[in-house]
C-alpha positions in Angstrom: -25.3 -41.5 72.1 -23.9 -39.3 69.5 -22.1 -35.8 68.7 -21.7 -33.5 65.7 -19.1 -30.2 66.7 -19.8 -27.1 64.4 -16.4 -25.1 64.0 -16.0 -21.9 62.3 -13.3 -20.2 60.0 -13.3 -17.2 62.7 -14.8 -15.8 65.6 -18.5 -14.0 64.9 -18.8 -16.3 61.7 -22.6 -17.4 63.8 -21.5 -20.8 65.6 -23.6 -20.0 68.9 -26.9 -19.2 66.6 -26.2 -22.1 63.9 -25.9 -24.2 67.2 -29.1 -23.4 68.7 -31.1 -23.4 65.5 -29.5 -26.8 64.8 -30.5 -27.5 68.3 -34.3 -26.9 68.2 -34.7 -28.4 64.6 -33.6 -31.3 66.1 -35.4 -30.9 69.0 -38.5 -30.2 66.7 -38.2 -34.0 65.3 -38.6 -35.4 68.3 -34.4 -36.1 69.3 -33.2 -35.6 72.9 -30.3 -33.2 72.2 -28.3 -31.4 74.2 -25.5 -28.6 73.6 -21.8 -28.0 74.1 -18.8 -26.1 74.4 -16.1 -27.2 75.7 -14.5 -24.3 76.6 -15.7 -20.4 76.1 -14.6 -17.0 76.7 -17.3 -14.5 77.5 -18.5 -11.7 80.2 -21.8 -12.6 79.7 -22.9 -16.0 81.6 -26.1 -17.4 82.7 -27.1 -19.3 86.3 -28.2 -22.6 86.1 -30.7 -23.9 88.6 -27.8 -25.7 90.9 -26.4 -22.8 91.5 -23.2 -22.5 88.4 -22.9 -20.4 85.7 -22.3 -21.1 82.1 -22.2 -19.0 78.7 -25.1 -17.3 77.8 -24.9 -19.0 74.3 -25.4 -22.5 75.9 -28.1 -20.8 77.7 -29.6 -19.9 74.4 -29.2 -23.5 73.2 -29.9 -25.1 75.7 -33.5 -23.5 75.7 -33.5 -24.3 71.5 -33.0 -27.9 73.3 -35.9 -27.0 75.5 -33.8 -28.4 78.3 -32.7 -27.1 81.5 -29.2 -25.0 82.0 -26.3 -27.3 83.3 -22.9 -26.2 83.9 -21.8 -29.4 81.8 -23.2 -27.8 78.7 -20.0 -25.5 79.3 -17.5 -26.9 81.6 -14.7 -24.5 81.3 -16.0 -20.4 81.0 -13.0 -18.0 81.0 -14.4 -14.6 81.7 -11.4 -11.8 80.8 -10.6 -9.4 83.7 -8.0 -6.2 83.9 -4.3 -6.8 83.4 -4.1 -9.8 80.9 -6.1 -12.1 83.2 -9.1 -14.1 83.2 -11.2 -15.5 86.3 -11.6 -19.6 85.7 -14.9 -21.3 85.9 -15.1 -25.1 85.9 -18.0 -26.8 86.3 -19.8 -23.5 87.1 -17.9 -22.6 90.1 -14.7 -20.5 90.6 -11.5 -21.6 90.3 -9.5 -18.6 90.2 -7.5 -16.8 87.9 -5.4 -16.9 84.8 -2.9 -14.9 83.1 -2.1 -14.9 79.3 1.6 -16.8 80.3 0.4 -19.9 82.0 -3.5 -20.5 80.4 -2.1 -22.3 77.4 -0.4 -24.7 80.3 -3.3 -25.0 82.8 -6.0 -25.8 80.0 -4.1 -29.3 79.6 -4.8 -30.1 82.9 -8.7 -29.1 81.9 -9.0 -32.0 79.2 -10.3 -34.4 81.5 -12.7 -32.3 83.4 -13.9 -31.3 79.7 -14.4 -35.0 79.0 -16.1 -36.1 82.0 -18.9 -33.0 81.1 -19.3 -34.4 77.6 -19.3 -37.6 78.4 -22.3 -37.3 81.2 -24.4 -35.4 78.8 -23.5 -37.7 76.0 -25.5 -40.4 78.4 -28.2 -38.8 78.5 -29.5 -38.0 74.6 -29.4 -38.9 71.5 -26.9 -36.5 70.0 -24.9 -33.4 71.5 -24.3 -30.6 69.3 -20.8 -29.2 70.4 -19.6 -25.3 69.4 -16.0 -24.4 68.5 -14.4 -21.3 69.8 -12.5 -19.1 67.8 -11.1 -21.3 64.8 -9.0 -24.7 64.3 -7.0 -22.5 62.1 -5.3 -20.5 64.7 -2.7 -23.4 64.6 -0.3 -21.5 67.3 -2.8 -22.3 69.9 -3.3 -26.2 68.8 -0.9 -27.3 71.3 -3.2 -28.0 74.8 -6.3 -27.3 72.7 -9.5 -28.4 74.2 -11.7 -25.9 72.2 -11.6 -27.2 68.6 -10.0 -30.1 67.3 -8.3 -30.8 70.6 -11.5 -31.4 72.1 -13.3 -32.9 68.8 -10.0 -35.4 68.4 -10.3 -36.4 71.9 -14.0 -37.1 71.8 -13.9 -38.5 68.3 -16.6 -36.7 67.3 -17.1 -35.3 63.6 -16.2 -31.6 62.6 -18.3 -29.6 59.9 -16.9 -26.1 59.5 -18.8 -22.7 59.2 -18.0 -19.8 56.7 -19.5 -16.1 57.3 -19.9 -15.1 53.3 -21.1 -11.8 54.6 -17.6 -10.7 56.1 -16.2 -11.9 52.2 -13.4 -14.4 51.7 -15.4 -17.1 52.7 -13.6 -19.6 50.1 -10.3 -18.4 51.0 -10.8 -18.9 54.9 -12.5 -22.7 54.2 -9.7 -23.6 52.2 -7.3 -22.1 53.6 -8.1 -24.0 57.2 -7.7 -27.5 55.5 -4.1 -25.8 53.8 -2.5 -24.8 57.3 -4.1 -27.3 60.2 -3.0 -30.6 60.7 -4.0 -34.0 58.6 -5.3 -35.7 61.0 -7.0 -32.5 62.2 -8.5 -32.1 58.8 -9.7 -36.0 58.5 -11.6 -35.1 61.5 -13.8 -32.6 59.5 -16.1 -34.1 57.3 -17.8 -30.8 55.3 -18.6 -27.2 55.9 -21.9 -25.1 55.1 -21.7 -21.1 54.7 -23.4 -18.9 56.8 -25.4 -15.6 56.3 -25.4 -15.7 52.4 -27.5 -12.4 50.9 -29.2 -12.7 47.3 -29.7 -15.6 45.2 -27.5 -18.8 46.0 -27.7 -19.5 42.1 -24.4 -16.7 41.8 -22.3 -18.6 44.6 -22.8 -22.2 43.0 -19.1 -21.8 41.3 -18.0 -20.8 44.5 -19.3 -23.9 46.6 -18.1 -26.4 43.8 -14.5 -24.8 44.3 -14.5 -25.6 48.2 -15.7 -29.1 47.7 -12.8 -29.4 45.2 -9.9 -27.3 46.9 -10.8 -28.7 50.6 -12.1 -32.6 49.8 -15.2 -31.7 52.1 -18.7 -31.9 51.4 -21.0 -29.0 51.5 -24.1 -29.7 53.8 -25.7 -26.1 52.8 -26.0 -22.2 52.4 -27.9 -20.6 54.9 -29.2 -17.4 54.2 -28.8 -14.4 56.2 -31.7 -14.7 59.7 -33.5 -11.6 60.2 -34.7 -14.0 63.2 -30.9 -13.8 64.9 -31.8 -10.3 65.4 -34.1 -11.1 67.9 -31.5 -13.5 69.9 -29.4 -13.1 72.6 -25.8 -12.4 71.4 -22.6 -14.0 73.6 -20.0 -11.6 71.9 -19.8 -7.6 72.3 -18.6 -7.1 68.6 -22.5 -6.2 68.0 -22.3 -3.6 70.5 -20.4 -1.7 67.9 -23.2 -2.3 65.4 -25.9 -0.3 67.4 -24.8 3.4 67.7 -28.9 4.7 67.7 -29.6 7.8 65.1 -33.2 6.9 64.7 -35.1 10.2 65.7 -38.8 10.6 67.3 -38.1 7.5 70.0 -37.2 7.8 73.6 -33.4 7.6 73.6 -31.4 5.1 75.6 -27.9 5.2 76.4 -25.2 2.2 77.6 -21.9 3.2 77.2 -19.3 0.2 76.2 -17.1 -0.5 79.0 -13.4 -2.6 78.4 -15.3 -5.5 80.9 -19.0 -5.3 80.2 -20.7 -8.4 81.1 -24.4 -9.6 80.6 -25.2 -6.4 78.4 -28.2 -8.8 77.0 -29.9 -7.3 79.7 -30.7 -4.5 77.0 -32.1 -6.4 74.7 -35.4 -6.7 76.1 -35.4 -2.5 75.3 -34.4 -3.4 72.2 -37.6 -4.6 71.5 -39.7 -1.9 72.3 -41.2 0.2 69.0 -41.1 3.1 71.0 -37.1 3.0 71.8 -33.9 3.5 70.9 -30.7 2.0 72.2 -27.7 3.8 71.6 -24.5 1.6 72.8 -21.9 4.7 73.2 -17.8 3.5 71.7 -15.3 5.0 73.3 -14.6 8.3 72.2 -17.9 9.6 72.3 -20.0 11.4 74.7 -23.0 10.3 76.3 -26.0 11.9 74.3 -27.6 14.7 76.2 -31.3 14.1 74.7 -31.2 10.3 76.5 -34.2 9.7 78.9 -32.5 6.8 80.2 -28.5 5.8 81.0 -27.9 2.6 81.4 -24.4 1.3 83.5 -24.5 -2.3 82.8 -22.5 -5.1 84.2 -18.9 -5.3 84.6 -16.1 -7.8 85.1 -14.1 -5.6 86.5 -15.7 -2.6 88.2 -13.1 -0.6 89.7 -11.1 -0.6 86.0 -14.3 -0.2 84.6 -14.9 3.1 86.5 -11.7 4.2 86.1 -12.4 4.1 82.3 -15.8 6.2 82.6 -14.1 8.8 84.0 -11.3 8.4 81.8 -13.9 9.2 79.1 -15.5 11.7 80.8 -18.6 9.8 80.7 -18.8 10.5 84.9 -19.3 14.1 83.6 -22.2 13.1 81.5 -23.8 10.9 83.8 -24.0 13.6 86.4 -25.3 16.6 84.4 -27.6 14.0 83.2 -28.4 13.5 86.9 -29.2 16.9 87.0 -31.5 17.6 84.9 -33.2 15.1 86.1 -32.8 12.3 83.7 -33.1 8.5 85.0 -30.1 6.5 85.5 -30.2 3.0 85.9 -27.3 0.6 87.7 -27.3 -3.2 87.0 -24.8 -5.0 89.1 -21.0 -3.3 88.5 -23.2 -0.6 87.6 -25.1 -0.9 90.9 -21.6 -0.4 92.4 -20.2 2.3 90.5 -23.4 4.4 91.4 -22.6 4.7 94.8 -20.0 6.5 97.3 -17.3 4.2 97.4 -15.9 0.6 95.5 -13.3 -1.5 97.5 -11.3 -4.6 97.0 -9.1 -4.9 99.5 -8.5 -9.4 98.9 -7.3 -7.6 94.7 -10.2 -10.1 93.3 -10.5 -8.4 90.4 -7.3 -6.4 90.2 -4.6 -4.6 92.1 -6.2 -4.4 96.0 -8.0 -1.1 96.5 -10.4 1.5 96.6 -11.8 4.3 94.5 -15.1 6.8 95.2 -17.9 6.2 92.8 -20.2 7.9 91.1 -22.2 9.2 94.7 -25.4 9.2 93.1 -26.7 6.5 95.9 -25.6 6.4 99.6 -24.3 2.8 99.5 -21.3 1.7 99.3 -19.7 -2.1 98.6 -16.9 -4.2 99.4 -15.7 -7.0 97.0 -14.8 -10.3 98.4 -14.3 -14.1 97.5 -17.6 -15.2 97.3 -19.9 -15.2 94.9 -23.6 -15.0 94.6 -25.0 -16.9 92.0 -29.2 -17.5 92.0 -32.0 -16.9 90.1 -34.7 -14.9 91.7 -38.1 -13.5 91.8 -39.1 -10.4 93.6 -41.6 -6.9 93.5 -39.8 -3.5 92.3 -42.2 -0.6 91.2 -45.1 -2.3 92.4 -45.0 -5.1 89.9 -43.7 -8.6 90.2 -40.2 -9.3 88.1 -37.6 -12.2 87.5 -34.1 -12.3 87.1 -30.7 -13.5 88.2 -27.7 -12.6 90.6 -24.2 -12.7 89.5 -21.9 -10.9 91.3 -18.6 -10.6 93.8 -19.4 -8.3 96.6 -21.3 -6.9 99.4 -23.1 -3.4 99.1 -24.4 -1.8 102.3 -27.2 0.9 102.4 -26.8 3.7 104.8 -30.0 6.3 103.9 -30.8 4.6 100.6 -34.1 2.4 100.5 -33.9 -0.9 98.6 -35.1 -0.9 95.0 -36.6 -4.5 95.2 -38.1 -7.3 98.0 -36.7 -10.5 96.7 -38.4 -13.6 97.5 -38.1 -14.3 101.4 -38.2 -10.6 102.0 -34.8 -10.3 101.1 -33.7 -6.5 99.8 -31.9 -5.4 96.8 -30.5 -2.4 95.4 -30.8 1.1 96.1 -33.3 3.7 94.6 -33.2 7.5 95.1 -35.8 9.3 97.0 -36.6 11.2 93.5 -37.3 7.7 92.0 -35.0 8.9 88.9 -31.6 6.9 90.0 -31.6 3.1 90.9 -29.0 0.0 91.2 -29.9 -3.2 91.3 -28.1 -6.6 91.1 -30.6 -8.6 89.3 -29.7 -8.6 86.0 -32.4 -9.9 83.7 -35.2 -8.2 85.0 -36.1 -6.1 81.8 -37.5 -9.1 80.5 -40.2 -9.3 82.5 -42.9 -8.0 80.8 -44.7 -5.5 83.6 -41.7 -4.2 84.8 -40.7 -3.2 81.9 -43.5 -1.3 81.7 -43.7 0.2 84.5 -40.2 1.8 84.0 -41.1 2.9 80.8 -44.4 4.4 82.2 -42.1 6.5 84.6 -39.8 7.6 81.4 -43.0 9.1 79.7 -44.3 5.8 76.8 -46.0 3.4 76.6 -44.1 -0.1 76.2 -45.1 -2.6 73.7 -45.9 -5.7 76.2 -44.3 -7.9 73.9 -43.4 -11.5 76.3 -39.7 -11.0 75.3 -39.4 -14.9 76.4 -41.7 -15.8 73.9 -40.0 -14.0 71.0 -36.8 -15.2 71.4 -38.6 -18.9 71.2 -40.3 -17.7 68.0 -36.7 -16.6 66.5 -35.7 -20.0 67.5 -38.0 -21.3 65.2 -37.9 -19.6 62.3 -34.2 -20.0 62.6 -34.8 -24.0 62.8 -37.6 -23.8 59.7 -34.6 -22.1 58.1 -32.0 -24.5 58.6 -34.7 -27.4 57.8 -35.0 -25.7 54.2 -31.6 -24.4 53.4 -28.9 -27.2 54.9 -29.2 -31.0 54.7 -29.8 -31.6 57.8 -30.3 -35.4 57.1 -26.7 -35.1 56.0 -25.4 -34.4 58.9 -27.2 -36.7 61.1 -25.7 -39.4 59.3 -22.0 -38.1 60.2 -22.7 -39.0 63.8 -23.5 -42.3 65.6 -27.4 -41.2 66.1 -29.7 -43.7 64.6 -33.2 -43.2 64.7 
């Protein structure tokens, strides 16, 4: 019964992916091992099989693990809403919400739920590998912390810290955490290693002496930069902004970046395909005319989220993309935007009230308290699919058929009578090999029918190979308790 917590100098600097690499290397030498994160903020969650929700990123790991999903693998999830406020999950269920004022208050009360989590895993492997959030050296939010060292003091676990040398400044943002946290924060972190190095490692070897020297912590590695991660989930929407499209002679597909876009790993399965293109649209810039296929993906906050596509005038591209005859596809918020009206009348996800959507489908929906949270399995096009639900919120059909029969004969979603518009709430379902193909059979190509499962478990493997060659992974099993 043992832990190791990987921190990072910043957010993005690759603690989720070092994590789940770190995770199935382990796993690979025959260790029980199970992952943790105290506390995350993120729109995109996974379901577990009781029924909660956790980070994706745990998700991720928790399959490098090859384990099951647990909501203790991530006992506290903030997911950010409109207005400065977050809805709380603990222990993968609802607890409400939080503004910016009092979160820094309520977390306290959180320590002990956090510690009851890390403990039970704790019990039940050899080691757990727990991920930071953010960085120990945003010391105005050390007070209350149970993310970093709050957490990692508490639990007495040992700290190594990541460095991204690709963003530069790596040895000024290692040593410049030991300079401005805490000593006894910094006795709790016993090295660092640097993350997604480029070129030969030979011409950084001055630079890695300097840290050892300047912070008193031991290097356990340079790990060059993973053309695997590019085949990974990602937790954070920073990489949205990296994937504009411009490659010509593929069938274009558009997803336009919305303020509260949640589980937009949904495109990744797309991603995959030779034959397309995913074009993630900023702000400020119209929806491309030549798409085949728009995409409205998931959204924390639907109504705000709406307001913002027609803000942008993206509801004027959507419809003369409707019009000449392009496909348009909803998944979950975007399910709801696509129809005739939204309403939340309890102000679950904002200021109580109700707004006409998009009135491409003749359904409409009504948000409320409860949520629905369950994987599923059903038939859409003809083909079987899986997926998940995840969503507050009731939508009724009037004229519009279902899209899918869920297991039990249960409906979902909407389709037009053309076949070219459709909302559903399973998100997920892109990874499933034949529907995938089937909708791109309707869009005019031919997929790929890659098993977009088993890639992401090869990427998880040639991460761990690369960690096995490149950090002393020996090392850092002898920072923790774990004794073979």
């Amino acid at each position: 019964m043992a832990g190791l917590m990987l921190q990072g100098t910043g957010s993005d600097v690759g603690k989720s992916v070092v994590v789940a690499g770190l995770c199935r290397a382990l796993a690979n030498r025959g260790l029980r091992v199970l992952p943790f994160k105290p506390q995350n903020m993120s729109n995109n969650a996974a379901v577990t099989p009781e029924g909660g929700e956790i980070g994706r990123a745990q998700a991720l790991q928790a399959l490098a693990a090859r384990v099951p999903l647990h909501v203790d693998m991530n006992p506290v999830l903030l997911k950010p809403q409109a207005d400065r406020t977050s809805q709380l999950v603990v222990h993968g269920q609802v607890r409400g919400t939080l503004g910016s004022a009092n979160f820094r208050e309520a977390r306290r009360t959180l320590l002990p739920e956090v510690m009851a989590s890390y403990r039970r895993l704790e019990a039940r492997c050899d080691l757990v590998v727990v991920e930071g959030a953010g960085s120990p050296a945003e010391i105005n939010l050390r007070a209350g912390d149970i993310a970093n060292m709050g957490f990692a003091r508490e639990a007495d676990v040992p700290v190594v810290l990541i460095g991204d040398i690709d963003r530069g400044g790596v040895i000024a943002s290692l040593v410049g955490t030991r300079a401005v946290i805490d000593p006894e924060d910094a006795a709790q972190i016993r090295g660092f290693l640097i993350n997604k190095f480029r070129g030969d490692p030979a011409l950084f070897a001055d630079g890695y002496a300097a840290i050892e020297q300047r912070s008193g912590w031991r290097g356990y590695g340079v790990l060059p930069w993973q053309s695997a991660v590019g085949r990974l989930p990602s937790e954070d929407a920073v990489v949205l902004e990296r994937g504009l499209g411009g490659t010509s002679g593929k069938l274009l597909v558009a997803c336009p970046i919305l303020p509260r876009i949640a589980n937009f790993d949904d495109l990744d399965p797309l991603r995959q395909e030779s034959g397309v293109e995913v074009a993630t649209i900023p702000p400020g810039t119209p929806i491309p005319a030549e798409a085949a296929l728009i995409v409205l993906p998931g959204s924390k906050a639907t109504m705000a989220d709406l307001a913002f596509i027609r803000a942008e005038g993206w509801d004027i591209d959507v419809l003369a993309h409707h019009r000449r005859g392009g496909m348009i596809l909803g998944i979950c918020g975007g399910y709801q935007m696509l129809g005739k009206s939204i309403a939340d009348p309890l102000g679950i996800e904002g200021a109580p009230g109700e707004m006409a959507g998009l009135g491409l489908l003749d359904v409409t929906t009504v948000l409320g308290s409860t949520k629905a949270l369950r994987e599923v399995s059903g038939t859409a096009f003809g083909v079987n699919f899986t997926g998940y639900e995840m969503h507050l919120g009731v939508t009724e059909r009037d004229t519009s058929v279902p899209f899918a029969t869920l297991e039990g004969g249960r409906p979902d979603g909407a389709i037009d009578p053309a076949g070219r518009v459709v909302g559903t709430y399973c998100h997920g379902l892109l990874a499933s090999t034949d529907l995938r193909a089937e909708l791109l059979a309707r869009l005019g190509i031919a997929s790929d029918r890659r098993d977009h499962h088993a890639e992401v478990d090869a990427a998880l493997d040639e991460l761990a190979a690369a960690m096995e060659e490149h950090l002393d992974i020996d090392g850092l099993l002898a920072l923790t308790e774990y004794r073979p």
